[in-house]
N, C-alpha and C positions, 0 to 999 in steps of 0.2 A: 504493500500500500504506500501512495506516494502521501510526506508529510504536510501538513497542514502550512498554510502560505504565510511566511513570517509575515509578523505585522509593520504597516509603515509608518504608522505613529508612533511617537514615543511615551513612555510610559507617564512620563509629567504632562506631554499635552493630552492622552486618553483623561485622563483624570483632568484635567482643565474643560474638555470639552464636557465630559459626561455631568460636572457639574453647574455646565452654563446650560445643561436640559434641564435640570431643577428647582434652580433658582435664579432671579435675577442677576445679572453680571456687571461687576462697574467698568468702569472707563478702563481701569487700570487692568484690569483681568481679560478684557475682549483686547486689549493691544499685548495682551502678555500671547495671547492665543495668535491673534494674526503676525505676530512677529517670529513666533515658531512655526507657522502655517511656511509664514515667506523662505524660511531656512532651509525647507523642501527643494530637493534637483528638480528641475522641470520634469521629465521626464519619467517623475514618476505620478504625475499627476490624474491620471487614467483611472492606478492602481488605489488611489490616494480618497479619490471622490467617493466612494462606498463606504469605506471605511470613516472618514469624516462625518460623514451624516447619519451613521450610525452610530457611531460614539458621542455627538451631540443631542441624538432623540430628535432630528429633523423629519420634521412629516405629519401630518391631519390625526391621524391614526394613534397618535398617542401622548392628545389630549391631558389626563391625566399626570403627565410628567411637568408641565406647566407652571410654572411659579403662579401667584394670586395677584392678580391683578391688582389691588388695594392691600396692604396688610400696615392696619394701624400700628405706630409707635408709642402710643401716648398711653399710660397704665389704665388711666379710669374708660379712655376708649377702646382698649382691647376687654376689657371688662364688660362692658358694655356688652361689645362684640360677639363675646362670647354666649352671655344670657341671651342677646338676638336670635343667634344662631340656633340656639337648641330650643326655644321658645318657637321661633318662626324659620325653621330649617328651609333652607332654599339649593338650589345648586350653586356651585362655586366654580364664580367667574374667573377663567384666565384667557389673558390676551392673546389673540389670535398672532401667527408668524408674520403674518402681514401686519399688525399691529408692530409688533416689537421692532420688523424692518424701519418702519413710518415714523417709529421713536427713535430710532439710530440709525443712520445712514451704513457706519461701518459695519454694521452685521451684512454689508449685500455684498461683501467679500466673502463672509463667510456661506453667504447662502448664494453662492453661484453652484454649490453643489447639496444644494435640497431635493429632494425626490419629484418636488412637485413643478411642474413647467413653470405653471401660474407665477411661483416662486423666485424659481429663476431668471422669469421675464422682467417682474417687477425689480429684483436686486438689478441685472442689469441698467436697469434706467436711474437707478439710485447712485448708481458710479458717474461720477464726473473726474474722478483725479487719476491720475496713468498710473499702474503698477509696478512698482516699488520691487518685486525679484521676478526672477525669471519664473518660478512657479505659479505667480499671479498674471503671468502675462500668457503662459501655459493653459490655465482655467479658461482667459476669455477665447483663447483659442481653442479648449475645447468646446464652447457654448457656442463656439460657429460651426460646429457638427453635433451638435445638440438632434435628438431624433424629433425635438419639435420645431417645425417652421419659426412659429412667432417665436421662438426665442432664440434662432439663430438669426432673426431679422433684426432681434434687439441687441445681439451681440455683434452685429455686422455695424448696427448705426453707434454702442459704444466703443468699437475698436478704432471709429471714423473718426471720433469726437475727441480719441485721447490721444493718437498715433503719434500727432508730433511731440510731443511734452514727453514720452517713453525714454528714458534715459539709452542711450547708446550702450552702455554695458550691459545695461537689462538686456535687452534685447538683441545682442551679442552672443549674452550664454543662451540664448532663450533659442535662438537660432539654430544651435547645434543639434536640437534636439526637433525643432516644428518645419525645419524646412523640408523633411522628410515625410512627415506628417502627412503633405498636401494628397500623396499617393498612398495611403496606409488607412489613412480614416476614409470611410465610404459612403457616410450621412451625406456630408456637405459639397453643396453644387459649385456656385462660384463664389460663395462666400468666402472661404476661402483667400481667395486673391485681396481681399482687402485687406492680408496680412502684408502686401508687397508696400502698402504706402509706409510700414518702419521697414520693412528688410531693400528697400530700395535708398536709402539713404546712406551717406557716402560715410557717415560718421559711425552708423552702425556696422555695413561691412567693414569698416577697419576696426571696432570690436571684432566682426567674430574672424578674421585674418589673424587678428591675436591671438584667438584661442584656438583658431586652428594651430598655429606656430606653435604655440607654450604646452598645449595639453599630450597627454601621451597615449591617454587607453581614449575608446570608445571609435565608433564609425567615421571618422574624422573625412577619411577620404569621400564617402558617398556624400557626408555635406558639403564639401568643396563643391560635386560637379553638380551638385543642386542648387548651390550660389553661385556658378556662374552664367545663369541663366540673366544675372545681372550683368552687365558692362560696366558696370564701377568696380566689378571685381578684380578687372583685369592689371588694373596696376600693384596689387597686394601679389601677383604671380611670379615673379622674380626672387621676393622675399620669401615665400613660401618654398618655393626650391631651394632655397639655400641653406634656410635655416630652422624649417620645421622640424619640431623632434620625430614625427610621428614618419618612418618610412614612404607608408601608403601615399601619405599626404603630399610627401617630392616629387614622387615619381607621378602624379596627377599633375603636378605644378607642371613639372617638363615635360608630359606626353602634349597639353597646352601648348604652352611655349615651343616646343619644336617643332608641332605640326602646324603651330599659329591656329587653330579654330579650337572650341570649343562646343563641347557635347554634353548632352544633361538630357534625362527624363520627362518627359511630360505627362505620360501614361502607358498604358496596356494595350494588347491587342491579342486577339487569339488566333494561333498559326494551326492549319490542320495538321495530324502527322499523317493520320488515316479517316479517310471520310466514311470508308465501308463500315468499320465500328467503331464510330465515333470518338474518334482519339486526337485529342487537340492539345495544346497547351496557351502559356499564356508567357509572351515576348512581350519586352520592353519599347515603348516608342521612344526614338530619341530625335531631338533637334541639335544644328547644329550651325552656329556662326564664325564669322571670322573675329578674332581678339586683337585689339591695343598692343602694340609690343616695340619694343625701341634698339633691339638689336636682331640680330638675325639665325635662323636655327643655329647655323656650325658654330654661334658662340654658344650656344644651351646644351649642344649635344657635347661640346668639348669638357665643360664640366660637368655636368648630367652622369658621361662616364668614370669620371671620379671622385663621385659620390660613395663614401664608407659602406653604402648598405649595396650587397649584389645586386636585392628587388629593386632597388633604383637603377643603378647600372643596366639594368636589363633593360630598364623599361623605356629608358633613353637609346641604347641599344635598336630595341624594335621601333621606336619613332624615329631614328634615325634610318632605317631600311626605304620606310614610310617617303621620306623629303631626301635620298643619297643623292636628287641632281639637283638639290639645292647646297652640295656641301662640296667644294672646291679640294680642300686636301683633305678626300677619302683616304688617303692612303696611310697617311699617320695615324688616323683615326680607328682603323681596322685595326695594325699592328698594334697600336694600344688596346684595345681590345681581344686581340689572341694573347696578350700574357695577364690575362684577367686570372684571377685565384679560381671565378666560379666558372664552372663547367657551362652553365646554360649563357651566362655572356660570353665565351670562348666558342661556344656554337652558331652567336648571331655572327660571331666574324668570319666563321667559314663559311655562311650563308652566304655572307657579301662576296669571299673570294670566288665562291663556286660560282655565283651569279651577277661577273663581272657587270658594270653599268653601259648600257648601251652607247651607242658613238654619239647618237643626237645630246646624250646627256654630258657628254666628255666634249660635245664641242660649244659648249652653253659657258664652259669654263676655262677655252683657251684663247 
């Protein structure tokens, strides 16, 4: 039996949340909760929503967990109160979620992951201020694949409303993890795309150009070639190649830069294998431009190939096969590549010796 799915909250915010389902919460207690909500990776924000609003008692359904609506301070009036009550017993009133929103604005953070749409639609039009971590900025993007319309329409018109004021690091790290997103979630149509008014902004790709560089684990490279479907990406390519920690991430910068265009994702499409019984799969669509660039392949490929990591070497290697009548002195450039350590870049260079470059391409360079 597989074990039980650890939990993503932590054990002080469970208990912070579970008692802001019982009783009222002050100022200082809901920013002690959304300040830990914010410390959340984005990217586990999926996993995060369930769990939130379970541990809080979010939802119609369980009434009863409610603080009182009224509860006197004053001794002779709870006194009172009490003989009231058991004299002329009535039901006991507590504020409705929509109440308590309408009294605090800051609970529409917390309740962008309430069960109820109605919930979620109305918190979204309660946000006026831009999101503060990448987590929050993760939420509103997932409330534009929300399975209900009107509140992915409300999330489309607050992401409109906050987009520029989003701090460039926000959504930087936030990047890493939602530009992937756009092909992975299946609710949302073109909603969507109004994430492009922050991830099109020149301040923000040069965030997340940072973290592509600085960071070491995680799909680094598939976020590159889904950012550069931007052209302001193009100038952070040079730097990425040289000095990204992440492998993947060079050898994407120089397959770029060597072949000069650029290719990215935009969706799916289904290839028959066999139509007789019914055997298809499902291939990637890509697109593909020309990029920004200020020198010329045989200067990327010359370093490209010596680059510390082989997967880089290689991969410069095969982009360089790709543009060989664009590179004037093949010939040093092979020999350095047959005394390669790795095996598989020692084979792109016998590739090249065995399949000399034709004459129209030798005479482009004399």
């Amino acid at each position: 039996m597989s074990s039980p799915a650890r939990p993503i909250l932590s054990p002080s915010l469970s208990v912070k949340l579970a008692a802001l389902a019982t009783r009222p919460a002050t100022k200082r207690e809901l920013d002690d909760i959304l300040t830990e909500l914010a410390a959340l990776p984005a990217h586990l924000v999926v996993r995060a929503s369930g769990e939130i609003a379970t541990r809080a008692g979010l939802g119609w359904w369980q009434p009863e967990r409610r603080p009182r609506q009224v509860i006197p301070t004053h001794r002779a009036s709870l006194s009172f109160q009490r003989i009231k009550d058991r004299l002329w017993p009535k039901p006991v009133l507590f504020p409705s979620d929509r109440e308590l929103l309408a009294a605090n604005a800051d609970l529409a953070w917390l309740f962008l992951f309430h069960p109820s749409g109605y919930l979620r639609e109305a918190a979204l039009y309660h946000i006026t201020t831009p999101p503060t971590s990448p987590f929050f900025l993760a939420a509103l993007a997932w409330r534009l694949n929300d399975w209900a319309e009107p509140v992915r329409q409300a999330a489309k018109r607050c992401v409109k409303h906050v987009a520029p004021d989003i701090a460039a690091a926000v959504a930087g790290d936030a990047a890493v993890y939602l530009l992937e997103r756009r092909f992975v979630w299946g609710r949302w149509r073109d909603e969507g795309n109004i994430l492009d008014l922050v991830f099109t902004r020149d301040d923000v790709l040069a965030a997340l150009a940072t973290r592509l560089q600085e960071q070491s684990t995680g799909p680094l490279a598939a976020c590159l070639r889904h950012a550069l479907r931007f052209p302001g990406m193009d100038q952070h390519l040079p730097r990425l190649a040289k000095a990204a920690v992440q492998p993947s991430v060079r050898a994407a910068a120089y397959k770029c830069l060597i072949s000069g265009k650029a290719t990215w994702p935009v969706g799916f499409e289904w290839m028959w294998i066999d139509k007789v019984y019914g055997l298809r799969r499902r291939t990637p669509v890509l697109h593909t431009r020309t990029i920004q660039r200020d020198r010329l392949s045989a200067d990327f490929v010359k370093t490209g190939i010596r680059d510390k990591s082989p997967f880089v070497r290689k991969a410069a290697a095969d982009a360089m096969i790709a543009v060989r009548s664009e590179i004037p002195d093949e010939g040093s450039l092979i020999a350095h590549l047959s005394t390669d350590q790795s095996p598989l870049v020692r084979s792109r260079a016998d590739f090249l010796l065995r399949h000399p470059r034709t004459s129209n391409s030798q005479a482009k360079h004399d």
